[in-house]
PANU-769024 format. One record per residue (C-alpha): y, z, x. Coordinates in pm, 1 decimal. Each point is the difference from the previous one (the first is absolute). Example, Ala and Ser with C-alpha at 12.3 -4.5 7.8 and 13.67 -1.06 7.14 Angstrom:
% residues 2
+----------+----------+----------+
|        v |        w |        u |
+----------+----------+----------+
|   -450.0 |    780.0 |   1230.0 |
|    344.0 |    -66.0 |    137.0 |
+----------+----------+----------+
% end
This chain:
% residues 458
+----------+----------+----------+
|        v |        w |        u |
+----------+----------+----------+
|   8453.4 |  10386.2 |   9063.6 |
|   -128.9 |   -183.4 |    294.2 |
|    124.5 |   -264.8 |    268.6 |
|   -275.2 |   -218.9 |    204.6 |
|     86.7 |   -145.6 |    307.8 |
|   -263.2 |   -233.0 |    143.8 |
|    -43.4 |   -244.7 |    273.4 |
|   -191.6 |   -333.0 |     50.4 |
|    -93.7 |   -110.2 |    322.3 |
|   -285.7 |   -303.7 |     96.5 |
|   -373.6 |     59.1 |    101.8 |
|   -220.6 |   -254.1 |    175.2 |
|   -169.3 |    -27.6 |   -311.3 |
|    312.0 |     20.5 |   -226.1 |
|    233.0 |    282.3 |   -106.2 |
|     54.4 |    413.0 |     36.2 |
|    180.6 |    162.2 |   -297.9 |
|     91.8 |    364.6 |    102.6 |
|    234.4 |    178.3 |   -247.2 |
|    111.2 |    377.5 |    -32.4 |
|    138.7 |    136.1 |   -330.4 |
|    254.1 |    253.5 |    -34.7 |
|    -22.0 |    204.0 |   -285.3 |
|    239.8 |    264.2 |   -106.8 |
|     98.8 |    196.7 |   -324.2 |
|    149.7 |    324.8 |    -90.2 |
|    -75.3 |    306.7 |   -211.8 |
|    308.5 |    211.3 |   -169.1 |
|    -63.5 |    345.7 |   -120.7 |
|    230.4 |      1.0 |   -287.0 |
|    -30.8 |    264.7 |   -268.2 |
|    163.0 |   -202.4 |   -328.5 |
|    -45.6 |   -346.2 |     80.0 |
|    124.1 |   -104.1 |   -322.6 |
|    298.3 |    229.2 |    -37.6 |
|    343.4 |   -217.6 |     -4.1 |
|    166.9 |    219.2 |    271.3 |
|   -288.6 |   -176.7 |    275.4 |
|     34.4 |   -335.5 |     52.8 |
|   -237.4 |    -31.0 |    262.1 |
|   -267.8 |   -201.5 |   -256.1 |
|    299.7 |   -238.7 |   -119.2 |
|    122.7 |    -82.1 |    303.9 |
|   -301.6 |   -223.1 |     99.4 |
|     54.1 |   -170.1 |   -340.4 |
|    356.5 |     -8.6 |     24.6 |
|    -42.8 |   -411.1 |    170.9 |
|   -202.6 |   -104.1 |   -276.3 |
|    180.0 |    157.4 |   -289.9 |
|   -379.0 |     84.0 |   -190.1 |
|   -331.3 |    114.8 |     44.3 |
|   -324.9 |    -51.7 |   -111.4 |
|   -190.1 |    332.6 |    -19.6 |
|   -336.0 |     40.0 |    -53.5 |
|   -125.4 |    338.8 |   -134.5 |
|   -238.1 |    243.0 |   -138.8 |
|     60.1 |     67.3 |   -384.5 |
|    -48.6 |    375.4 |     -8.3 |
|    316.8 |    -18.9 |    260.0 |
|    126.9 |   -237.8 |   -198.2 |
|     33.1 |    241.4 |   -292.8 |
|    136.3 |    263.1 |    157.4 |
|    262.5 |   -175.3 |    250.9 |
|     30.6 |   -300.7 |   -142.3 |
|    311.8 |     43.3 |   -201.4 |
|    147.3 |    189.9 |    338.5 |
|    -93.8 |   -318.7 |    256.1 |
|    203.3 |   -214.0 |   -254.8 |
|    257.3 |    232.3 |    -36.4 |
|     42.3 |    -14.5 |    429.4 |
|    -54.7 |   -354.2 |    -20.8 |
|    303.7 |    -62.8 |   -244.4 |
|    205.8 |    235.7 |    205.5 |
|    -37.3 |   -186.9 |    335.3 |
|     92.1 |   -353.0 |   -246.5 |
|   -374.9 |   -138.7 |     85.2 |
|   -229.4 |   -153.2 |   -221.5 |
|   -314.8 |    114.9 |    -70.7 |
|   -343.8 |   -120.3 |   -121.3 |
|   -300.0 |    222.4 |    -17.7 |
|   -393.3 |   -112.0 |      3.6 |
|   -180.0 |    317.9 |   -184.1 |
|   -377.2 |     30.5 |     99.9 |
|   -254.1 |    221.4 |    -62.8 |
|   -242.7 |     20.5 |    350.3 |
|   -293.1 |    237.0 |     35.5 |
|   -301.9 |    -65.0 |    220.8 |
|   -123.5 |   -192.2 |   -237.6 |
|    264.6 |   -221.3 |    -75.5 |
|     84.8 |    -55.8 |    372.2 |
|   -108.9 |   -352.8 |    -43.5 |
|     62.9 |   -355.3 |     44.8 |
|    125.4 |    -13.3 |   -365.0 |
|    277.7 |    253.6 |     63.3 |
|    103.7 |   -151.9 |    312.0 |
|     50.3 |   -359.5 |   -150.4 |
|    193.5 |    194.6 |   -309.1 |
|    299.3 |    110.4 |    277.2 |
|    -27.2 |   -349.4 |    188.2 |
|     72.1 |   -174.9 |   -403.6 |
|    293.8 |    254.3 |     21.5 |
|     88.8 |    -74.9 |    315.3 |
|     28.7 |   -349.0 |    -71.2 |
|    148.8 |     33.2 |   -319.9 |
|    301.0 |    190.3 |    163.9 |
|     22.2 |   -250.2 |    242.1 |
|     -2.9 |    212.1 |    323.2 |
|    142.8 |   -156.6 |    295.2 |
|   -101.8 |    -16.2 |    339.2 |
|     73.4 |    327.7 |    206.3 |
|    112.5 |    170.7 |   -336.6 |
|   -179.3 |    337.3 |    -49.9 |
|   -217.0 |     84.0 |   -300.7 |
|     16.5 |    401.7 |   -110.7 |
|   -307.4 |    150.6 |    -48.5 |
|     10.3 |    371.0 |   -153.0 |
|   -301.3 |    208.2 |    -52.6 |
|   -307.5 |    145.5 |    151.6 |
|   -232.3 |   -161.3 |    277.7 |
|   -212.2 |   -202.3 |   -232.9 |
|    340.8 |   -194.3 |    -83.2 |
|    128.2 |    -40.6 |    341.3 |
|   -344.9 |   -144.2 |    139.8 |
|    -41.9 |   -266.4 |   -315.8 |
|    399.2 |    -93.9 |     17.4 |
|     31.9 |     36.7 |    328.9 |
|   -304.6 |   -222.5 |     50.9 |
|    156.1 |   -288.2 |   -303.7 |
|    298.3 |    -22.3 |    234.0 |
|   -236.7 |    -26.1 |    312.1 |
|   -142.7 |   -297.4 |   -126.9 |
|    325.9 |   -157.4 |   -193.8 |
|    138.3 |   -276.0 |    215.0 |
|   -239.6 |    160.7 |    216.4 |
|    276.0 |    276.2 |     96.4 |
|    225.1 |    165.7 |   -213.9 |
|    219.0 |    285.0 |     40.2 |
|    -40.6 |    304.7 |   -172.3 |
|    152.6 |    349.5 |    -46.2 |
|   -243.5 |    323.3 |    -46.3 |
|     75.7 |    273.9 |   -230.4 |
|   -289.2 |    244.3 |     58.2 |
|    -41.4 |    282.4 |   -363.1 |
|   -319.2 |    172.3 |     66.4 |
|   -130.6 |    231.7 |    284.4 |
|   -230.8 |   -272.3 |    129.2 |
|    259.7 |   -267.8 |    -58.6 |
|    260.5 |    200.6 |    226.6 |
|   -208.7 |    133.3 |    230.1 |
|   -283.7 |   -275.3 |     79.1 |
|     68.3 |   -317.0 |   -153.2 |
|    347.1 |     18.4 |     68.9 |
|   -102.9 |     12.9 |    396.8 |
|   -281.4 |   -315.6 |     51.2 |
|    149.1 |   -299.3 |    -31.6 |
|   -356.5 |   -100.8 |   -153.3 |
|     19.3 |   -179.9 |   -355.1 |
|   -338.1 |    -85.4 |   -251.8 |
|   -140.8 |    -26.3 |   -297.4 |
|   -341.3 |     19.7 |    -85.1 |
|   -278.2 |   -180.0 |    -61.0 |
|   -317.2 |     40.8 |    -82.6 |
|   -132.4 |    373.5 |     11.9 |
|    207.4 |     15.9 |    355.5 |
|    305.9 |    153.1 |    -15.7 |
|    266.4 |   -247.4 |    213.7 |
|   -270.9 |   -261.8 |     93.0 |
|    332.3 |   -210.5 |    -27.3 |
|    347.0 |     53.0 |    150.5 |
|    221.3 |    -68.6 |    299.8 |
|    199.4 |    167.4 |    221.4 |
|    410.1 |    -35.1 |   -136.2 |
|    227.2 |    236.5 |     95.5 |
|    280.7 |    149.4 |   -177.7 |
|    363.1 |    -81.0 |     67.9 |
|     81.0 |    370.7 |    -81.2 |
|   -159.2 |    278.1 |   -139.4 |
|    191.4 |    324.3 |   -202.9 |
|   -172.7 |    353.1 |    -16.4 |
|    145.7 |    141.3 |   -308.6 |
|   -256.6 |    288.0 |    -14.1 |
|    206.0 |     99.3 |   -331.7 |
|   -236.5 |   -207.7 |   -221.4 |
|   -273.5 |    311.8 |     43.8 |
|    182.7 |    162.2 |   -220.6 |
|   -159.1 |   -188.1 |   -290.2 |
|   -304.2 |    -78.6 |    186.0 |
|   -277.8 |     94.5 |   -207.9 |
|   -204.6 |    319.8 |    216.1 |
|   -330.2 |   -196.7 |     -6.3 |
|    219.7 |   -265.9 |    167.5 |
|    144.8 |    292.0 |    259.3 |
|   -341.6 |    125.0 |     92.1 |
|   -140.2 |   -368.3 |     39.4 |
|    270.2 |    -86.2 |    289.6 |
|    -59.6 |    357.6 |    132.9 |
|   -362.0 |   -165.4 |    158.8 |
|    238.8 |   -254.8 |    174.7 |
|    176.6 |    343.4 |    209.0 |
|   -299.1 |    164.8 |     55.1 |
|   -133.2 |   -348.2 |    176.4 |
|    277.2 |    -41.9 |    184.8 |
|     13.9 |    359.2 |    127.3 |
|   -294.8 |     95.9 |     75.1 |
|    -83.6 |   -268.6 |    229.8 |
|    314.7 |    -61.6 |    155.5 |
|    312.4 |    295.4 |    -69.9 |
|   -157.4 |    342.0 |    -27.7 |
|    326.9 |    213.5 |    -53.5 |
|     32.4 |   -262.7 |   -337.7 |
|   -390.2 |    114.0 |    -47.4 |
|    139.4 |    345.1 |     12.6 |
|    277.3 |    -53.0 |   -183.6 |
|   -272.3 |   -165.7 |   -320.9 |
|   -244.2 |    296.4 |     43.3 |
|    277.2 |    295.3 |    -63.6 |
|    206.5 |   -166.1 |   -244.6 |
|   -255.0 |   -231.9 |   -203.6 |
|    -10.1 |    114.7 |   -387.3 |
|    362.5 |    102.1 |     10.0 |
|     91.3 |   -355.4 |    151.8 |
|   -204.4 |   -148.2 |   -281.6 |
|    148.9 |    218.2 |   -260.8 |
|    386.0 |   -106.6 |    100.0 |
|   -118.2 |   -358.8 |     51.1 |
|    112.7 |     85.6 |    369.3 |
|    275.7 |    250.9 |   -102.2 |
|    178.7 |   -305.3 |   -205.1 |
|   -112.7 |    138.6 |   -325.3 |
|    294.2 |    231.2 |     42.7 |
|    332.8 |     42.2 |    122.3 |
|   -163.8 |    271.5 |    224.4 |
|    110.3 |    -40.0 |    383.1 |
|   -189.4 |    234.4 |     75.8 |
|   -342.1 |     27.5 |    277.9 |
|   -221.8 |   -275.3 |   -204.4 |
|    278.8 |   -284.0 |      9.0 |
|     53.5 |     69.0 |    333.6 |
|   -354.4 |    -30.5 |    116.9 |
|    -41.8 |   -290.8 |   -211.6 |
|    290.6 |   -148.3 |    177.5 |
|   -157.5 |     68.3 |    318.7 |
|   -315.1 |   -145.2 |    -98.2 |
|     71.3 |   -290.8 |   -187.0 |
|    179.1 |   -148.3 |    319.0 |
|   -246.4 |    141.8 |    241.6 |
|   -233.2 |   -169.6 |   -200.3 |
|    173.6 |   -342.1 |    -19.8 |
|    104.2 |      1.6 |    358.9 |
|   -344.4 |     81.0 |    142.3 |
|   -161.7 |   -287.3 |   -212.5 |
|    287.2 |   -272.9 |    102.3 |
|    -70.7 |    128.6 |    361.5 |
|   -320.5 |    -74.8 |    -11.2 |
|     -8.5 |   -317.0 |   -225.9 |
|    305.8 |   -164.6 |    196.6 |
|   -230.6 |    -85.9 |    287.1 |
|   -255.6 |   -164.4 |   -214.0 |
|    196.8 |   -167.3 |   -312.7 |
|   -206.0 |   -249.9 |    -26.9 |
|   -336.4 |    211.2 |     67.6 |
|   -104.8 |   -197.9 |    327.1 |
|   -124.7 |    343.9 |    145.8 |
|   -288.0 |    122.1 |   -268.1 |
|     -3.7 |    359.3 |    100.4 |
|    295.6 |    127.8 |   -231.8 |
|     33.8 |    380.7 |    -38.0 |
|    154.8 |    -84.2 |   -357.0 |
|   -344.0 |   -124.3 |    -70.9 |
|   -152.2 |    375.6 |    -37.4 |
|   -120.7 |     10.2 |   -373.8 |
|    -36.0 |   -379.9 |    -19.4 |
|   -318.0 |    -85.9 |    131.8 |
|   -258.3 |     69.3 |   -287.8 |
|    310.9 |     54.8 |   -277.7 |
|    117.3 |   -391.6 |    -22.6 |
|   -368.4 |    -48.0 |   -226.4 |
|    -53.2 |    308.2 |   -156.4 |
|    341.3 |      2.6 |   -145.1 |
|    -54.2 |   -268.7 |   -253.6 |
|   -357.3 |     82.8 |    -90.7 |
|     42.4 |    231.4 |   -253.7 |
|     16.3 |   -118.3 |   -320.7 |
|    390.9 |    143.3 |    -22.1 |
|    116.4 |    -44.8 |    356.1 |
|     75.4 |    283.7 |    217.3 |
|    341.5 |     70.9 |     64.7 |
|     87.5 |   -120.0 |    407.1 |
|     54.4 |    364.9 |    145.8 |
|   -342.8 |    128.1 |   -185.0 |
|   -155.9 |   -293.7 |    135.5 |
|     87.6 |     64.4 |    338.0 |
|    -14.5 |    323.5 |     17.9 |
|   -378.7 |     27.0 |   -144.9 |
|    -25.4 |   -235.0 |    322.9 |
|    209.2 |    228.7 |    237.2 |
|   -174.2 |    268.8 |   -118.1 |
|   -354.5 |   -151.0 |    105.5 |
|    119.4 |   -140.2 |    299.5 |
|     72.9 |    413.3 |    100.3 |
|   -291.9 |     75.0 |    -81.9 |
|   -169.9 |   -266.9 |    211.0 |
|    212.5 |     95.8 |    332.5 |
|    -58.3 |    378.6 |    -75.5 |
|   -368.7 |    -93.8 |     46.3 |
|     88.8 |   -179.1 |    311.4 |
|    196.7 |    296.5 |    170.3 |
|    302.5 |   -209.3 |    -19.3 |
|    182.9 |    268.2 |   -308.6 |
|    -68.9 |    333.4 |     91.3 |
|   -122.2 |    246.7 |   -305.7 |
|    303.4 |    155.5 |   -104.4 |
|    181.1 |   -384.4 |     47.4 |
|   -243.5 |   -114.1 |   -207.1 |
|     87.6 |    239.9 |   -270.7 |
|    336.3 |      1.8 |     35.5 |
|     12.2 |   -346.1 |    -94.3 |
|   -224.0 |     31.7 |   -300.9 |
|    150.0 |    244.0 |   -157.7 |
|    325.6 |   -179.5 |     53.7 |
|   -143.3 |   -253.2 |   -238.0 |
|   -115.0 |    222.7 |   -233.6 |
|    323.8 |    251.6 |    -51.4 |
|    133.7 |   -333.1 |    -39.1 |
|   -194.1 |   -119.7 |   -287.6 |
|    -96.5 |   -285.8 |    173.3 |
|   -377.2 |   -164.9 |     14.1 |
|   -258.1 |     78.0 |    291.1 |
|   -326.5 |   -189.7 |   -225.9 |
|   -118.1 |   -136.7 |   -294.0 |
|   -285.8 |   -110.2 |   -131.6 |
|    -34.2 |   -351.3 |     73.3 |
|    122.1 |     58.1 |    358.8 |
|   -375.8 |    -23.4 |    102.7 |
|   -186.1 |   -185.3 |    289.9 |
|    -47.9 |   -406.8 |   -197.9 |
|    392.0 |     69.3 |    -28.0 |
|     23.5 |    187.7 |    361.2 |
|   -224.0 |   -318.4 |    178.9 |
|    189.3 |   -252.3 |   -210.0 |
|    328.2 |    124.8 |     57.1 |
|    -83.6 |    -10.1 |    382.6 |
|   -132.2 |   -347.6 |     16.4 |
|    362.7 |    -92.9 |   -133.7 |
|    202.4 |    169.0 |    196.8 |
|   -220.6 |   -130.3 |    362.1 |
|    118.6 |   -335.0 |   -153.6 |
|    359.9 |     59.4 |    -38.3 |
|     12.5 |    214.8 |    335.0 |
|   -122.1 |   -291.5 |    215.4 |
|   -408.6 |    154.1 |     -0.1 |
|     90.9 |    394.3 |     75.8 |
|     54.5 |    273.6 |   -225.3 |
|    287.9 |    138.7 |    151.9 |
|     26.3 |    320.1 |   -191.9 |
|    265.4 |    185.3 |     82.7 |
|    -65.3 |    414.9 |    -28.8 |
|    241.6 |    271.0 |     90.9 |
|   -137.0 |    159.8 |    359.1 |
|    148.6 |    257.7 |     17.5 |
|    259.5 |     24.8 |   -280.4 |
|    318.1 |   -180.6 |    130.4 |
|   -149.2 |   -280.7 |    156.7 |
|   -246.1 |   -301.2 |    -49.1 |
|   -357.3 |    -99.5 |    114.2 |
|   -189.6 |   -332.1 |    -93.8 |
|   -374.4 |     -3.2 |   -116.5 |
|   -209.7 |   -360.2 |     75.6 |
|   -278.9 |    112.8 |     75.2 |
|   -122.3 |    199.6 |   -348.3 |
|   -367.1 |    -63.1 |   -129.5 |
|    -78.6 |    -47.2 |   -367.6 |
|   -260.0 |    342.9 |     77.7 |
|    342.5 |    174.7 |     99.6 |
|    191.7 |   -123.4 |   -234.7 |
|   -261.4 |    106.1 |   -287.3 |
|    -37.2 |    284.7 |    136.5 |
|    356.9 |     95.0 |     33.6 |
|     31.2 |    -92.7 |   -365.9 |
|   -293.0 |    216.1 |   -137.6 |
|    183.5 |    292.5 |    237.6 |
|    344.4 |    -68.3 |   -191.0 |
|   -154.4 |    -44.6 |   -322.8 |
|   -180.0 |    383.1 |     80.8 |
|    363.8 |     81.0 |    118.8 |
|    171.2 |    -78.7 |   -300.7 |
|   -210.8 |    248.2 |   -258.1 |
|    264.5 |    265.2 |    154.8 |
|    304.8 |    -92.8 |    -98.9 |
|    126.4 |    -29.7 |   -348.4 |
|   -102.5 |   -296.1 |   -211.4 |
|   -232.9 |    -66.3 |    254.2 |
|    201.1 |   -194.7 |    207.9 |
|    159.4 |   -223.1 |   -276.8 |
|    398.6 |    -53.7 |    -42.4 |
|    221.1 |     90.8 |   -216.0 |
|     94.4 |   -298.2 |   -267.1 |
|   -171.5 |   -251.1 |    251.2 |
|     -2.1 |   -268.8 |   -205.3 |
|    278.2 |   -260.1 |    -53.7 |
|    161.6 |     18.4 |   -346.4 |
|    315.8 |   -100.4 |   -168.7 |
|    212.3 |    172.4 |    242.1 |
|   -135.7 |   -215.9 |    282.6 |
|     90.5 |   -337.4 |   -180.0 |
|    171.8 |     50.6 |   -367.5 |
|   -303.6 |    -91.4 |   -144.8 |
|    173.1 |    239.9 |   -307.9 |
|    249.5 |   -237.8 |   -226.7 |
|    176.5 |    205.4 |   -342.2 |
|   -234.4 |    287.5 |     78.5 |
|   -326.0 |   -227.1 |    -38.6 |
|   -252.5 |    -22.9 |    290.8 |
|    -59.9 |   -363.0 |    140.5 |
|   -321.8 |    -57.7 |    149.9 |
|    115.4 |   -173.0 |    299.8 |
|   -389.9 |   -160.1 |     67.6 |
|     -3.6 |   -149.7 |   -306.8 |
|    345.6 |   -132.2 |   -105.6 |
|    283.7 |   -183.9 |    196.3 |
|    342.4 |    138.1 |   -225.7 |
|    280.2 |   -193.8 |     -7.0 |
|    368.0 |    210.5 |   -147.5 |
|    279.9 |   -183.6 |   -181.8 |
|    336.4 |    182.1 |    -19.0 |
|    297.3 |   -148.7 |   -151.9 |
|    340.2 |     -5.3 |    174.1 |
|    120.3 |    338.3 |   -113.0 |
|   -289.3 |    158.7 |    203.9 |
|   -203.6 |     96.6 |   -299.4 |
|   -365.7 |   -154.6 |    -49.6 |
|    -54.2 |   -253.1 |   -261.0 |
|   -334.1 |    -94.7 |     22.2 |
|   -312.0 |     59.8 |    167.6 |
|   -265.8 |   -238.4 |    101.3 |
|   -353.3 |      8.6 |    131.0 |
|    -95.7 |   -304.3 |    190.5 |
|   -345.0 |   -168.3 |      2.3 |
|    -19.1 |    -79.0 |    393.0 |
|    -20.9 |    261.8 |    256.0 |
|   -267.8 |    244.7 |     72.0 |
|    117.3 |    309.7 |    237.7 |
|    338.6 |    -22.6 |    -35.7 |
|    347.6 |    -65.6 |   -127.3 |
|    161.3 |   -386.4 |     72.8 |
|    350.1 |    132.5 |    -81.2 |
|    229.3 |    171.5 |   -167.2 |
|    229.7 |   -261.6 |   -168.1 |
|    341.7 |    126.7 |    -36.7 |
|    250.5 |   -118.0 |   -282.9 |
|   -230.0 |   -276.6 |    -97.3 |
|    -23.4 |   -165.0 |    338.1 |
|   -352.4 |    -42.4 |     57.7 |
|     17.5 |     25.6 |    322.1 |
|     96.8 |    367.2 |    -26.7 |
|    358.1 |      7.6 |     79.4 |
|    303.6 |    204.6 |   -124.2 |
|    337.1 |   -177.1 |    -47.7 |
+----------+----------+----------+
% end
């Protein structure tokens, strides 16, 4: 939420505007957001008597019947928006799909909209109540590793357009945020490993003892889905704990400063320079964490030849990454996609690259003044690298599938770059018919709920 308190005053010429605006929101670590017993969720509802919640199918499925269940407990109302969001469907058509809902609910000014699911969701619903009535409040329910750990700190909302990933957005923060790290436990592993890249960027350029904490307890923390897997309370919850709000602390710490990204140099940035284009140019997209970390990965390799990551650093890190399952290259990471990547990001960083590399592991250094030469030859160096390490420096399951965006309806794969699907269930809950629609190319509209076509659930 946010305040602005501004002052006019005259000018010989004609007026001064000169305005400061507070902004302030909170995060709750709350393991069973939904259970009855924690009201915490229902008591920001409690004035309006209903929500509107916007969410991610897959989460949908599995905690949908729960939410409602809360929902009825606490004597609220509630209307859910399904949507199915990959990279590809991060788009202006989704967006306008949540503002029909939004509409059709009739949300009133200052009255929160829900939004449950992983970061894609939160930045294309949290950028639909950006722009309605040009400020609308919203409630984040973060449900992936990236979504609880990354998205869930920036206050940074998009869609986007084009082959850029977020070419539009805003900046619209949250009036509260809950960290129910509980939804790992049916967090797909690909989905685990892919938010994993997010901790190792974090750490190893600004929180070394979290760096630490990755490299000694990295497959078994994938394996648990960060010890929640299990009722173990054992070592791996513990340091997952530790982590997870090391993690989230460090990032807010640095971010706070900067929420609206007036200072360029952003230590968050590591892994972001070159990924933001060669994430969406394979012909499936790249999942976010493989994307970045092909380009943290580089960007090691790059410093290492500057004497900025000592040796063993240098390997450290890499074969963080790879015990990981995560990607350090692939084949169309080359220098057309290197030189265009960096022409892009020089326009979004105000004309400098600003890459930030780990020097030493721990802490941060910024790169402006890198030559294409270097930068090829850094890349033929990490391509010569990579023929070490298994797969030859590809991921693990790299590649977004159903489990990124429920692209998978009655056990039937949906090609989500070729068909916009549109779900009909009756009242009862159960589907009663299924329909393609003719209209929209890279993604979903909606998921219309009980016949509404707007997608909502009575």
């Amino acid at each position: 939420m946010s305040d602005l308190k501004a002052t006019v005053s005259e000018t010989i010429d004609g007026f001064h505007v000169e305005g400061y605006e507070k902004i302030e929101y909170d995060f709750t670590f709350l393991d069973g957001v939904f259970e009855p017993q924690n009201p915490q969720l229902a008591n920001l509802y409690e004035r309006w008597g209903r929500c509107l919640a916007v969410m991610d199918r897959n989460i949908y499925v599995l905690y949908g019947d729960r939410m409602q269940k809360y929902f009825d407990h606490h004597g609220l109302e509630l209307k859910i928006h399904q949507t199915m969001i990959g990279e590809k469907a991060k788009s202006l058509e989704t967006f306008t799909s949540i503002v029909d809902s939004m509409t059709d609910f009739g949300i009133i000014r200052k009255e929160p909209v829900l939004v449950v699911g992983g970061g894609l969701v939160t930045d294309v619903a949290g950028f639909a109540c950006a722009a309605y009535r040009r400020n609308t409040n919203y409630i984040r329910i973060p449900t992936t590793v990236i979504g609880l750990i990354d998205a869930s700190v920036s206050i940074k909302v998009a869609v986007n357009y084009g082959n850029y990933k977020n070419r539009l957005g805003a900046y619209h923060a949250p009036m509260h945020t809950f960290l129910d790290f509980g939804f790992l436990r049916t967090l797909p592993e690909a989905q685990v490993r892919n938010g994993f890249a997010e901790l190792i960027k974090i750490s190893s350029c600004a929180h070394l003892r979290t760096f630490d904490l990755l490299d000694e307890f990295c497959e078994r923390l994938i394996a648990t889905k960060f010890g929640r897997s299990t009722d173990d309370k054992g070592e791996v919850k513990k340091a997952a704990d530790e982590i997870n709000r090391n993690g989230i602390y460090e990032m807010l710490k640095l971010e706070t400063p900067n929420l609206h990204e007036i200072g360029l140099d952003r230590v968050i940035a590591y892994g972001h320079t070159w990924s933001p284009l060669h994430e969406l140019t394979p012909p499936v997209p790249l999942r976010h964490g493989h994307a970045i970390s092909i380009d943290m990965a580089y960007s090691a390799t790059l410093a290492n030849n500057r004497g900025l990551l000592s040796d063993d650093e240098h390997r450290r890190l890499l074969n963080l990454f790879s015990r990981a399952g995560l990607s350090m290259d692939h084949d169309l990471f080359n220098e057309e996609i290197l030189d265009k990547a960096t022409q892009a990001i020089l326009k979004t960083r105000d004309g400098l690259l600003r890459a930030a590399v780990p020097s030493p592991l721990g802490s941060c250094k910024f790169l402006n003044d890198v030559t294409n030469e270097e930068m090829f030859a850094a890349l033929r160096r990490h391509k010569k690298l990579m023929k070490e390490y298994p797969r030859v420096g590809a991921g693990v399951e790299a590649y977004v599938d159903a489990s990124d965006t429920g692209y998978t309806i009655n056990n039937k794969p949906v090609d989500p770059q070729t068909h916009a699907q549109k779900l009909v269930t009756g009242i009862d809950g159960k589907e009663k018919k299924s329909v393609f629609s003719d209209g929209i190319l890279n993604g979903f509209r909606e998921i219309a709920v009980n016949g509404y076509p707007n997608g909502l659930r009575n």
